[in-house]
Structures are given as C-alpha cells and as structure tokens.
ZAMARGU-4260 file (C-alpha; in steps of 0.2 Angstrom, whole numbers, plus 5000, padded with zeros to 4 digits):
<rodrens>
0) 5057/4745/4360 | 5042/4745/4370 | 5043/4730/4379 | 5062/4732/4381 | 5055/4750/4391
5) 5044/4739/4402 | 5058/4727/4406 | 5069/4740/4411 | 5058/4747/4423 | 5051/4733/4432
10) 5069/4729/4438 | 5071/4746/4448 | 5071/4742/4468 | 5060/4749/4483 | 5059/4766/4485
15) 5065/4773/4504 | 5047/4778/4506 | 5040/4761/4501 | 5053/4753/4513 | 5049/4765/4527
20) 5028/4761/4527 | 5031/4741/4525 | 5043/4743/4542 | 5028/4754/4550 | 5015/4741/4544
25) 5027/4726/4550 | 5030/4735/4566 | 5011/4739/4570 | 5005/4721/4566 | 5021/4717/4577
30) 5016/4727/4592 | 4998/4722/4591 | 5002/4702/4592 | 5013/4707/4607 | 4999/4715/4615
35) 4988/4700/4611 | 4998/4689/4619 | 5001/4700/4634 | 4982/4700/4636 | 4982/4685/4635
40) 4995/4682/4647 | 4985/4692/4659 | 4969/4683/4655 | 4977/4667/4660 | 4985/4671/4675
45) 4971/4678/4681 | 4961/4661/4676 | 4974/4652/4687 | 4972/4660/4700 | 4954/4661/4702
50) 4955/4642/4700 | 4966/4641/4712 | 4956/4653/4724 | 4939/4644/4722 | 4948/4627/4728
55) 4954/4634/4743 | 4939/4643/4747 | 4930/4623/4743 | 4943/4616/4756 | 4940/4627/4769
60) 4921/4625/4766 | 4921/4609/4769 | 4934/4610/4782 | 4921/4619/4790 | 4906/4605/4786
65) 4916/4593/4795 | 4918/4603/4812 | 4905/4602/4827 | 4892/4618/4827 | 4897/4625/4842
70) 4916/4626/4837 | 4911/4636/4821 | 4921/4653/4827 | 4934/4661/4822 | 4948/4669/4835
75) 4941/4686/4835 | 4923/4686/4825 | 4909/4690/4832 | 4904/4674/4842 | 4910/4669/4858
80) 4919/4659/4865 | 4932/4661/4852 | 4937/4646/4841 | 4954/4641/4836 | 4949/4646/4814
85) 4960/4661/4809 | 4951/4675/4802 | 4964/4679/4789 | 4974/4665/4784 | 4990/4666/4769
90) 4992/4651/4760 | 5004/4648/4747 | 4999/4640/4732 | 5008/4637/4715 | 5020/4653/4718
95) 5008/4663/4723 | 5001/4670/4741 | 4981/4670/4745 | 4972/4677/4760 | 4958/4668/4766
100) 4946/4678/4774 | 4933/4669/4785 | 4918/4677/4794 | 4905/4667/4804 | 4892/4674/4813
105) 4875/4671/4818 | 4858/4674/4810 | 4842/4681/4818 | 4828/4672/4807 | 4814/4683/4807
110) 4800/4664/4803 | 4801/4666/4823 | 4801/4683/4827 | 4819/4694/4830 | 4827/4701/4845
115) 4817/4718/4846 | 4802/4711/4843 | 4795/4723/4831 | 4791/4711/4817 | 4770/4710/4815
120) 4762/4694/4821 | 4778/4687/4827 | 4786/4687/4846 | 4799/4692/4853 | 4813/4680/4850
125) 4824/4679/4865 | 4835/4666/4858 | 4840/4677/4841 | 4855/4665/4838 | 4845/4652/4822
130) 4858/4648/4813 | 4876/4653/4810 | 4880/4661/4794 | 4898/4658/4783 | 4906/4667/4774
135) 4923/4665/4767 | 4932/4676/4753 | 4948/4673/4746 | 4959/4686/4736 | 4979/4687/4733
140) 4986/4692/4750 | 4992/4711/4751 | 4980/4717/4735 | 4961/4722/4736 | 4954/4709/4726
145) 4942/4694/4728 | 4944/4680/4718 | 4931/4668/4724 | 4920/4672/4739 | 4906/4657/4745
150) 4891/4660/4759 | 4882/4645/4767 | 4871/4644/4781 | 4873/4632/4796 | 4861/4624/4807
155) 4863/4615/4824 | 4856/4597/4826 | 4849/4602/4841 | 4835/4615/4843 | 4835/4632/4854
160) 4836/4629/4872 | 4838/4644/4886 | 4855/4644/4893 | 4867/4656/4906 | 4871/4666/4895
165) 4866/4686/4889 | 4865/4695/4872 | 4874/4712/4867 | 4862/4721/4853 | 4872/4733/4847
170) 4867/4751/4833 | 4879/4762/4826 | 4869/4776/4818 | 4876/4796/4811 | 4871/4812/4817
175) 4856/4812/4808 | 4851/4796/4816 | 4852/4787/4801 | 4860/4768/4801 | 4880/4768/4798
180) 4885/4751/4789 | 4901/4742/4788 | 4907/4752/4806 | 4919/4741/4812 | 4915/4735/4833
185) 4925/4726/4845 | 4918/4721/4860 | 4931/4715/4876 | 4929/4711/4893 | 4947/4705/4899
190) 4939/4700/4918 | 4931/4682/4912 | 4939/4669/4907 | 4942/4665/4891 | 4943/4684/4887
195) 4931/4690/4877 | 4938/4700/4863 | 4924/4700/4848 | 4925/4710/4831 | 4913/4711/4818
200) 4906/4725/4805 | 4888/4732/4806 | 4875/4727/4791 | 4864/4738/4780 | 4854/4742/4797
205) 4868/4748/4804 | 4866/4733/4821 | 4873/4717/4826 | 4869/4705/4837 | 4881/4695/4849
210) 4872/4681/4858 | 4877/4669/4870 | 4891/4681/4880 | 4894/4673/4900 | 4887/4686/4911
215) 4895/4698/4919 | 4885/4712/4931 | 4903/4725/4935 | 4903/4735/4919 | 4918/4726/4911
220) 4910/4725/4894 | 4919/4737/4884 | 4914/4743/4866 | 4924/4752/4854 | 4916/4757/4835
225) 4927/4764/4821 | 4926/4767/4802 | 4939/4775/4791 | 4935/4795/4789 | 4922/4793/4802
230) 4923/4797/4822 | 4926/4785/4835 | 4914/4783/4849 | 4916/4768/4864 | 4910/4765/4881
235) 4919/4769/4896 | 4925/4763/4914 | 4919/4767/4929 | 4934/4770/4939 | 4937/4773/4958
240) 4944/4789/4950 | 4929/4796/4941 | 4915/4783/4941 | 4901/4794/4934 | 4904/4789/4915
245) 4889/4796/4903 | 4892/4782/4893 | 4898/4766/4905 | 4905/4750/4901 | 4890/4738/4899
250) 4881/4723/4909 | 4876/4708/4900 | 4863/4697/4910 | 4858/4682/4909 | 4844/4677/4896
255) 4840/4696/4895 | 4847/4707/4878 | 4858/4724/4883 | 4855/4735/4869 | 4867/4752/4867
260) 4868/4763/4853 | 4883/4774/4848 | 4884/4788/4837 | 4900/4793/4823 | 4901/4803/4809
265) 4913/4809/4797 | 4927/4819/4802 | 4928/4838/4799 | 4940/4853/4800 | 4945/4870/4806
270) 4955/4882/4798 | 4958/4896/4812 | 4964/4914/4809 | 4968/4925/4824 | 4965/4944/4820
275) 4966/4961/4830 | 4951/4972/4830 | 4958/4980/4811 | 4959/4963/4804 | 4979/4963/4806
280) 4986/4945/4808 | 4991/4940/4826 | 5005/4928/4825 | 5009/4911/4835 | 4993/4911/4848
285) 4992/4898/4860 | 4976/4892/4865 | 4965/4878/4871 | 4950/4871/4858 | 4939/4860/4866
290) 4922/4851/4864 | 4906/4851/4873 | 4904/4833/4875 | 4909/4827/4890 | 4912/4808/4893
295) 4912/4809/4912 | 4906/4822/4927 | 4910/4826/4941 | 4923/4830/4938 | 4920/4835/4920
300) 4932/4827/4906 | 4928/4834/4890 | 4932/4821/4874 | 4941/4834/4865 | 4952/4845/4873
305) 4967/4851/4865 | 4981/4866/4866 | 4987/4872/4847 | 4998/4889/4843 | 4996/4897/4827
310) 5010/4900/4814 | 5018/4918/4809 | 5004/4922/4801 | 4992/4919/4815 | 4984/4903/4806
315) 4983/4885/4812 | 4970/4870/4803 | 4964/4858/4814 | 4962/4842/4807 | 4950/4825/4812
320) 4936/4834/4823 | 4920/4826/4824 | 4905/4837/4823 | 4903/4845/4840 | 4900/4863/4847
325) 4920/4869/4852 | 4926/4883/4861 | 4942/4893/4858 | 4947/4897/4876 | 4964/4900/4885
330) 4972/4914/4875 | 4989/4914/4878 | 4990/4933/4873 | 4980/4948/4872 | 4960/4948/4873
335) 4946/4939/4865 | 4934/4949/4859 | 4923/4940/4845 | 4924/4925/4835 | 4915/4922/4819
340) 4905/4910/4819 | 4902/4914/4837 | 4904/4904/4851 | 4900/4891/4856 | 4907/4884/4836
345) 4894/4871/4829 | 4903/4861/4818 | 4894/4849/4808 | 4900/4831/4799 | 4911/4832/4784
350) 4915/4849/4783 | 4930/4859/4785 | 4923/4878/4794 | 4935/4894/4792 | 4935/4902/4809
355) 4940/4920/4816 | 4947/4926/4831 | 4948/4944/4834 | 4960/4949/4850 | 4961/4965/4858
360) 4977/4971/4868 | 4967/4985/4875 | 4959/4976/4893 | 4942/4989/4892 | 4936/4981/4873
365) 4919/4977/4874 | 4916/4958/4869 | 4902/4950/4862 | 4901/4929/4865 | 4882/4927/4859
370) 4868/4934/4849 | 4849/4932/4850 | 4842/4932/4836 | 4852/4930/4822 | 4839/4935/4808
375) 4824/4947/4804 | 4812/4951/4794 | 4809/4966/4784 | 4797/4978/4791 | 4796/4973/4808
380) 4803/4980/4825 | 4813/4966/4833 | 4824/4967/4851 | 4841/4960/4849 | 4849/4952/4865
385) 4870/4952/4865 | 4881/4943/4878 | 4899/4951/4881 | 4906/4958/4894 | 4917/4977/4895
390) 4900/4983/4886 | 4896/5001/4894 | 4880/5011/4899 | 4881/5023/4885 | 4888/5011/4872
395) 4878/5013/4857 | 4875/4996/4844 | 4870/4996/4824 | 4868/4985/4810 | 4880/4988/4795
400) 4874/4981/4778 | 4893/4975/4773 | 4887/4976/4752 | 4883/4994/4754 | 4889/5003/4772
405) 4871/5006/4775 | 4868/5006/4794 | 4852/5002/4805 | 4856/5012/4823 | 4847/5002/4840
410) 4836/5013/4850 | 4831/5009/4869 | 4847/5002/4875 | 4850/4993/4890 | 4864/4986/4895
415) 4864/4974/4911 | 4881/4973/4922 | 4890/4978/4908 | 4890/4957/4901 | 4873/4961/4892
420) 4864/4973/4881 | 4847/4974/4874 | 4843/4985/4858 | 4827/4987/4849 | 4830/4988/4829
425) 4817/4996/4815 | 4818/4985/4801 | 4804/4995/4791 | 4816/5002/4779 | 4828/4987/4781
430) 4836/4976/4765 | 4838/4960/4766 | 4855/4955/4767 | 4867/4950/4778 | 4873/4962/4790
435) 4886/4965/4802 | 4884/4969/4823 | 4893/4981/4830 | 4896/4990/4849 | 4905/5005/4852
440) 4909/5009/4869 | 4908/5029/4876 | 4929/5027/4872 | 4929/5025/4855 | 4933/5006/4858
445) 4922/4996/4847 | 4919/4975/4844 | 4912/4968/4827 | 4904/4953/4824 | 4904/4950/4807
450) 4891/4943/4792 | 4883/4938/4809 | 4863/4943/4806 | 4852/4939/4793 | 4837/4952/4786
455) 4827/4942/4773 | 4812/4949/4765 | 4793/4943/4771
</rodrens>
C-alpha cells in the first residue's frame, strides 16, 4: 500500500509556480548569453576597426617617408609654403569611413639652443626649425574617437643654412598671464604669392613657432587666435581709414624672429536690471554697453560696442563678453543715476555679474558715477570722495548699514561744481559690514549706491 502511495504521487505534473521560475531561470540565462554575444559583437568591431585604422595610419607613415623634406606640409598647418597633404582626409575602408588627421610641424631642439635664447649655456638659435615633427591620428570620421594615433620625427639630409626667410614666434597667455594651450591660430597674409594661410594649435607653453615665412615689411601678416568658450583676440590692419591700430598686423624680416603675444580668456556674462530710484522695474530700455579696449585711435573704435533694450520687466542677459571694464551709456529714456557695481563695470573671466541700473525721470537727481575708497576700517576717521553730478551745496551724505538701518552721517562737506563731493566719516563706533552711500540733495531728491562700502574690523 505504501509503495502504491509513492507511485501515485511521483506521476503528478509541474506546478504553475514550478513552471513560472524554470521560464525566469531560462529567460535570465537567455538574456545573459545575448548580452554576451552583443559584447562581444562590440568587441570585435571595435578590434576591426582599430586594425583597420592602424594600417592606414602605417600607409600614410610611410607615404610620408617616401616624400622629399621640404615637401612635408600639409595645406594649411603650420609650415609654409603649404604642401599638397590634406589635413583631414575620409577614407573608406571595409564599409566603414575614417578621418585621417595629419599634423606636421617643426621642432626647436633645445641640444642647440632655442629661439628666445633663455636656455643656460646655450645660444640663441636663430634657425629654430631642427627637425620636423609628424603626427597623424586616425578615428571614425564624424565621432570623437582615436583609434590609432603614430608620432615620428624627421630630419633633413642637409644641415641648417641661413636663408631669405623670417620666423613668426607666436604666445597666447589669459588674463592672469598664465600660458593658454590648445588656442587655435591662423596666421594669413593674402599679398605674397603663394598665399600664406597657416593654422596650428598652441603647446603646453602656450607658443608656437613658424619659421621660414617669405618677408614682407607692409603689415600684411595677419593673426587670428581662438579657443571654444574663450575670447578671440587678432591683429589688425592699418588702413588709409584709421591706420593707428594698437595692435597692427605684423612684419616678418628676414633672418630676424617677430614675436607677438595675444591675450583670451573665458567668456562671461551680464544679467542687467533697470530700476527707478524705489527699485520699481523699468521696462524695454535701450542703451549702449560697451568696452574700454579700444583696438584703434584716433579716431577711437572700441572692440565691443553694442545697443541692447530690455524686456517688460526691465531685464536683458548679455551673453559671450570677455573680461573688460564696460560702461552702460545712451539711455534711451529717463536718467541714470547709479549703477551697482558702479561704473566703469569690471568684469572678470568666467563669470556671469548681476548689474543694476537705477534711472530717474526727475532731471535735478543727484548722480553718483564713482567712489573713493570703497572700504574702512573701524576706528578710524577717513574722507570719502564721490563723482556725480546734480549734487548740491547743502546735500548732505551717510553710510547705512543695510543689516541693521544703522547710519554713520559725513561731516565737513564739500561739494565742487556740483560733479563732486568730499565728506569726512568717524568710523570709531562703526561695525564692520557692508554698507550703503547715500546723497540727498536740499529737495528731498536723493541717489543710493548700494552694498557699495566695506567697514572691516582692524
């Protein structure tokens, strides 16, 4: 009877559950072999085509071996005259496009000195052009990759001889003066012939050097240096027009090295607010921004100079600046009165800086444009110079602690021609903070420059 029990139930089928976890098990070993073999997929492609690229890097290599020194240049690298190699080159191979990038360029060995002759115990070498340097990298054409990249040096048979021809030495460096690598210069002069139209990207010192360029005495060199996020800076023309360029177009001499040096930096912003006196919006205000660095005089031309008008709300952001000190001018209505920061704005790299315009309708506000100093110390008794204008005889001027109201009152007031008033100011029982100027004119009318002075403690 027993074994007739165990009989009868080791013929009872699968359970739903039991069916249900074998399918999960079945489908997780399925999905992992398909991912394996996806992988794998991946792997090999990738294999393939790093095979591939490696090959056509050797090809062009040896391409390149093959070809006389002086015609090792590419279109439009950095030696000239230009050579008849592509720069970027797509080749198809097995179903697949690849970009073959080639850069050659020449090498200042230091074993005999360098262009700047700053190394110790060596000369100045006036022939910085050694050897030239090659460097091709090749990647899937449209994508960001690299899939093979080879360097090699190249000597010529022959040694150094002088020549007719000059050498650019070219520095890019920030605001700080600090080096910028990988700017990106082109240099052209469209008056010789063959025209010289170079590019090449700046090294970890943030300089290159372009040697054997013909001569030419007329300023016809021209230099433009750019790098994504950053400034642009370039020489300029002299022209019949305006021929006083602070920064010309250069000469290259014979057997003599021209060095310039530009500056960039990253780009910044402005988001500016036009207010009245009681902090009120002022909607769609036109006016002129523009910087203090000039690129020619007499007549001046500013490098930025631009007309905006605020929205509705009186607000506007100004976008890719460069770091500068910029003026809000040409108010298309009502009255400038203050702007905070004050004027002129410093704007430095990399940052975006919230401005404020206050405007007055009332033609009598006083204004103030300028403020010496713009900090104290506790305990001592300092003079505070303002530049405005509309400021009277009688106006009076105080300090106003903005965390607490508390207000310091100037004594001995003078005010010169109504543009300028000086104040003396009792800090004794001052504390530090940041406080806000204000003027009040015998009318009632009144100007603040706010969170514009600084008491700090000894």
């Amino acid at each position: 009877m027993e074994g007739h029990n165990y009989i009868g139930r080791s013929k009872q089928g699968f359970t739903l559950i039991e069916v249900l976890i074998d399918f999960m098990i079945v489908s997780m070993v399925a999905v992992a072999i398909v991912a394996g073999y996806a992988a794998a997929f991946k792997s090999i492609n990738l294999a393939k085509a790093k095979m591939v690229a490696v090959t056509l890097s050797n090809e062009r290599m040896e391409m390149i071996r093959n070809m006389p020194y002086d015609d090792l240049s590419t279109q439009h690298g950095s030696i000239y005259p230009p050579g008849n190699m592509l720069d970027d080159e797509v080749i198809s191979r097995s179903g697949v496009e690849f970009n073959v990038h080639t850069v050659i360029s020449y090498v200042d060995d230091s074993f005999d000195g360098n262009a700047a002759g700053n190394i110790a115990g060596k000369p100045k070498d006036l022939y910085p052009y050694d050897y030239k340097k090659v460097e091709i990298v090749v990647g899937k054409s449209g994508r960001n990759n690299q899939l093979a990249k080879l360097v090699t040096n190249v000597s010529a048979k022959a040694a150094e001889t002088p020549s007719d021809t000059g050498i650019l030495n070219f520095c890019v460096i920030d605001n700080s003066d600090n080096p910028v690598p990988d700017a990106g210069v082109h240099v052209t002069n469209t008056v010789l012939s063959p025209p010289v139209d170079i590019t090449i990207t700046t090294g970890d010192i943030g300089c290159v050097l372009i040697p054997k360029l013909p001569p030419d005495q007329h300023n016809n060199y021209h230099v433009v240096v750019t790098k994504n996020g950053y400034s642009t800076a370039s020489t300029y023309p002299r022209t019949s027009q305006n021929p006083n360029a602070l920064q010309p177009d250069v000469d290259i001499i014979v057997q003599q090295v021209t060095g310039i040096t530009l500056t960039i930096d990253k780009l910044s912003s402005m988001a500016i607010s036009f207010v009245d006196s009681t902090g009120v919006p002022v909607p769609e205000v036109g006016f002129l921004l523009q910087g203090t660095k000039m690129i020619y005089n007499n007549p001046d031309t500013f490098k930025y100079s631009q007309t905006f008008t605020s929205d509705s709300a009186g607000l506007i952001s100004v976008p890719n600046l460069e770091f500068d000190d910029y003026k809000i001018k040409d108010i298309s209505k009502m009255n400038l009165i203050s702007t905070s920061p004050l004027q002129p704005i410093r704007l430095l790299s990399d940052t975006n800086l919230i401005v404020t315009v206050t405007l007055s309708s009332s033609n009598t506000n006083p204004a103030i444009y300028n403020i010496t100093p713009l900090n104290g110390i506790v305990g001592d008794n300092i003079s505070i110079t303002v530049d405005g204008k509309n400021i009277d005889t009688g106006a009076s001027i105080k300090l106003i602690n903005r965390a607490t109201g508390a207000e310091i009152a100037g004594s001995n007031i003078e005010v010169l021609a109504r543009t300028k008033l000086i104040a003396d100011f009792n800090l004794a029982g001052a504390v530090a903070a940041i406080y806000d100027l204000v003027i009040t004119n015998t009318n009632g009318e009144s100007v603040t420059a706010p969170n514009i002075f600084n008491i700090i403690n000894p």
